[in-house]
MIBAKE-101414 format. One line per 8 residues: number of its first residue (from 0); for each residue x, y, z of C-alpha. Coordinates in nm, 2 decimals, m for minus. Each point is the difference from the previous one (the first is absolute). Layout:
NUM) X/Y/Z  ...
//
This chain:
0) 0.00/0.00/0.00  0.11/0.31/m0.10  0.02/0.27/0.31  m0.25/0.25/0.01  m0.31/m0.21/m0.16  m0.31/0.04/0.18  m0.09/m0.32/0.21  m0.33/m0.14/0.13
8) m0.10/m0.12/0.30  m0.29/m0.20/0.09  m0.25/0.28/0.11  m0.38/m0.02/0.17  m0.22/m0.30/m0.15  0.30/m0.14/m0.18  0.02/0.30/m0.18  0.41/0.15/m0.14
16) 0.04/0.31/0.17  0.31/0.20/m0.11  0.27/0.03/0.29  0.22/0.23/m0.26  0.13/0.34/0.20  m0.02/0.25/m0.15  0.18/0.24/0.25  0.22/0.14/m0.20
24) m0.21/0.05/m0.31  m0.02/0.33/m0.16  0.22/0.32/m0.12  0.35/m0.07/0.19  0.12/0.31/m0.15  0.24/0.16/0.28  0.09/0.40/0.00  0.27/0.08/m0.21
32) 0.21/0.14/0.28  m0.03/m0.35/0.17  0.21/m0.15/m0.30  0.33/m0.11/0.10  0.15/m0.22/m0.23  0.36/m0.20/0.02  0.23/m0.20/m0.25  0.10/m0.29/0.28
40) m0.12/m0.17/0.22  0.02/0.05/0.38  m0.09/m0.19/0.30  m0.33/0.01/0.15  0.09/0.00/0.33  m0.37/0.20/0.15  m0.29/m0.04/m0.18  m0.05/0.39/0.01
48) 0.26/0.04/m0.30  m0.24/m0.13/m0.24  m0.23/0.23/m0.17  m0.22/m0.27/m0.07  m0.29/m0.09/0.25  m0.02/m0.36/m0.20  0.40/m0.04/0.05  m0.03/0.02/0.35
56) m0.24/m0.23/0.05  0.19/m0.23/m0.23  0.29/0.01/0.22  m0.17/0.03/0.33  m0.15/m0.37/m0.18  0.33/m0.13/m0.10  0.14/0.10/0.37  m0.33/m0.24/0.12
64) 0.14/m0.28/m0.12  0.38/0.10/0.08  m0.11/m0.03/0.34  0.19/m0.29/0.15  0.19/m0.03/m0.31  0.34/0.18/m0.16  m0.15/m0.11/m0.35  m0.40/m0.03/0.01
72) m0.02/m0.33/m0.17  m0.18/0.05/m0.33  m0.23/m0.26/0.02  m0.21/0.13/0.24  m0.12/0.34/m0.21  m0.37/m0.01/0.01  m0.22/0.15/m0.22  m0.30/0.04/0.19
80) 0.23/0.18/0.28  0.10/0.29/m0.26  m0.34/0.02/m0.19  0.00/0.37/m0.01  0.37/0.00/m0.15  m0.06/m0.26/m0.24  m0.02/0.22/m0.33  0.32/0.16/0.11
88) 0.23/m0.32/0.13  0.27/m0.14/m0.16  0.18/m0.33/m0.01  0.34/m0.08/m0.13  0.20/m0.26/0.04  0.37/0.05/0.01  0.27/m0.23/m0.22  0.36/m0.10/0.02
96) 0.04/0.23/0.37  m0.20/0.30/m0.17  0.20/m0.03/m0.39  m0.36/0.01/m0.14  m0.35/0.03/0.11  m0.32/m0.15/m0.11  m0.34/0.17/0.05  m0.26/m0.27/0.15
104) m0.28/0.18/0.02  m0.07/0.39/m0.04  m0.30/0.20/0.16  m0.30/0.10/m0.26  0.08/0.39/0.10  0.36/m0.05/m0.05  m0.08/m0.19/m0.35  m0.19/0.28/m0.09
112) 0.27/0.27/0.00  0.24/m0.20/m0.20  0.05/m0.04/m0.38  m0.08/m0.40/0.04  m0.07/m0.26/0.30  0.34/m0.10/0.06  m0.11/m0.34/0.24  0.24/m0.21/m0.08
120) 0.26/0.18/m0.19  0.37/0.01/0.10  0.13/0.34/0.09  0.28/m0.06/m0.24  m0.24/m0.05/m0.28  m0.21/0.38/0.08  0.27/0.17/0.10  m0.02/0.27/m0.23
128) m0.37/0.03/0.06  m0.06/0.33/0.18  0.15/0.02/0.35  0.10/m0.41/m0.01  0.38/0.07/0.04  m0.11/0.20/0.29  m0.20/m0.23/0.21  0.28/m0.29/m0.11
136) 0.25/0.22/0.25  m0.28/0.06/0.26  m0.04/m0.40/0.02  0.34/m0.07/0.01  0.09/0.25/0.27  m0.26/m0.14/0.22  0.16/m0.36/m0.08  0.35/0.15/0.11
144) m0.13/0.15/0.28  m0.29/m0.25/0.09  m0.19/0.29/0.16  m0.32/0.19/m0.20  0.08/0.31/m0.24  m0.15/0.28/m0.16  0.00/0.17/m0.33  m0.23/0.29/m0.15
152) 0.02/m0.01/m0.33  m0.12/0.26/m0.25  m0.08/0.02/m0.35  m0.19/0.16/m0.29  m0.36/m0.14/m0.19  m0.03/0.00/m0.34  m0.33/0.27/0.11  0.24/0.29/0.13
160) m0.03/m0.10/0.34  0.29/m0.08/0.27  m0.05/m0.27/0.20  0.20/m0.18/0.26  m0.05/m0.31/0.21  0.15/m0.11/0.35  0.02/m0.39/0.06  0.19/m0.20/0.28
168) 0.15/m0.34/m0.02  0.05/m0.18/0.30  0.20/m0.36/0.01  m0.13/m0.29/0.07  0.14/m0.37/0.07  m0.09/m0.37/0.08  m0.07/0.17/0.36  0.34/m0.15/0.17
176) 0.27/0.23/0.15  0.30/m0.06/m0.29  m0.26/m0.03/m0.29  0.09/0.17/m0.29  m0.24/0.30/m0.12  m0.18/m0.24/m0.31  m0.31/0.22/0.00  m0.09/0.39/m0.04
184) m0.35/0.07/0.10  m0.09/0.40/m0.08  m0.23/0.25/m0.07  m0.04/0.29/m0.24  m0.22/0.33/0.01  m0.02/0.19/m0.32  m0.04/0.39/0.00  m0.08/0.24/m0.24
192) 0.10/0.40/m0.02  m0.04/0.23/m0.30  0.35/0.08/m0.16  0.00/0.32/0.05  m0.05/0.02/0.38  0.30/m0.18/0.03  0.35/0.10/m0.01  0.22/m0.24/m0.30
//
């Protein structure tokens, strides 16, 4: 299952009731002055650096299950715990000690913004589709460093409009204390700014 699609749960009278959240549905658009955007990636050491209310709760999520663990072992990411983050979680499992990267599964939201769902693809085959070679350094720093990371990221819209997105990675294992980091689990918000309200 792809993440983000709406689920059903048995509702009154047998009836499917949907359980989707749509919290963070709407115009995300934040004020220009707000915009602070970065080339590299840095560590997220408080959830207050993040500009993003849906990266916080991503990594206050990730630090959940990091909570007897070094590495939160990967196998125990449940869906139904992140519903409302669903459209805007991310999957990616990390090859040869973090050489390449593979995208398991990709949220609807983040799927949307991109030229092309890229679940499945190796970085190493996208990486010169838009901001690839970007988020390859972001995963591989949080490999090194086996600790979550950062990155905002801006670019420009085929429409005139500049828009940026923040999105953490956090590490992830087979939840013992010398496991290597063989999973990323993140999440991406997208924003959008007019071009000229923002400085090039």
């Amino acid at each position: 299952m792809r993440f983000g699609a709406i689920e059903a749960a048995p509702g009154p009278e047998g009836q499917a009731a949907a359980v989707y959240d749509n919290r963070w549905k709407g115009d995300r658009r934040l004020e220009a002055g707000r915009v602070v955007v970065q080339a590299v990636s840095l560590p997220a050491a408080t959830p207050e650096l993040l500009s993003s209310e849906l990266c916080r709760s991503g990594l206050e999520h990730w630090r959940s299950l990091a909570a007897t663990t070094a590495l939160p072992d990967h196998r125990n990411v449940d869906p139904a715990a992140m519903r409302a983050l669903l459209p805007y979680t991310y999957l990616v499992d990390v090859l040869e000690g973090g050489s390449d990267f593979r995208y398991r599964l990709i949220g609807t939201n983040i799927a949307a913004h991109t030229p092309r769902d890229n679940t499945g693809s190796l970085i190493s085959q996208i990486e010169t589709q838009g901001s690839q070679s970007q988020l390859r350094a972001l995963y591989a720093s949080v490999v090194a460093g086996r600790a979550p990371r950062f990155q905002r990221i801006a670019y420009r819209t085929r429409l005139g409009m500049r828009s940026w997105y923040e999105t953490i990675a956090c590490p992830m294992g087979d939840g013992t204390t010398e496991s290597a980091v063989t999973r990323l689990i993140g999440w991406a918000e997208h924003f959008q700014q007019p071009v000229d309200s923002l400085e090039d």
